[in-house]
C-alpha positions as CSV (number, residue, x, y, z in Angstrom):
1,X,-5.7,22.4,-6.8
2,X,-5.1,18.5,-7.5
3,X,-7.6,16.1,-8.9
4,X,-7.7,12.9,-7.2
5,X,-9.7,10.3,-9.1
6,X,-12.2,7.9,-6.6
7,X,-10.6,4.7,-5.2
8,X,-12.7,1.9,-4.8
9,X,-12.3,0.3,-1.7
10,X,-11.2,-4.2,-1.9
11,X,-9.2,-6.1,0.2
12,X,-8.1,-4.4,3.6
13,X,-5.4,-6.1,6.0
14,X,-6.0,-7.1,9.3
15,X,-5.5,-4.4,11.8
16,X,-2.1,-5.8,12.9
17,X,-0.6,-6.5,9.0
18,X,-1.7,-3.0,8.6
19,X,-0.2,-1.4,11.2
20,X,3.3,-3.5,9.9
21,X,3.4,-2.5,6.6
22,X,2.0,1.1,6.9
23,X,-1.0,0.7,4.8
24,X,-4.5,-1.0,4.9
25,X,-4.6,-1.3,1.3
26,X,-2.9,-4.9,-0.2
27,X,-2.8,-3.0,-3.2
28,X,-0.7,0.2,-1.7
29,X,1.6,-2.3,-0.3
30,X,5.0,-1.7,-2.4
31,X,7.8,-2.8,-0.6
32,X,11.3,-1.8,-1.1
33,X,13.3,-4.6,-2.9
34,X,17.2,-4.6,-2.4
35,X,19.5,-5.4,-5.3
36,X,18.7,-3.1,-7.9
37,X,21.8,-2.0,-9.5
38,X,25.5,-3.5,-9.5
């Protein structure tokens, strides 16, 4: 059993930038950034 607190829904992308970036949430969207360590 998990608890799952209630996310309010905000800003949703466009059907297209959604589809893109895998999420319909602005707020979701966390992209992989290259150049972490050296």
């Amino acid at each position: 059993m998990a608890y799952v607190p209630w996310q309010c829904w905000q800003q949703v992308y466009p059907m297209d930038t959604a589809l893109s970036v895998g999420t319909i949430f602005p707020d979701l969207n966390k992209p992989f950034i290259m150049g972490g360590c050296q």
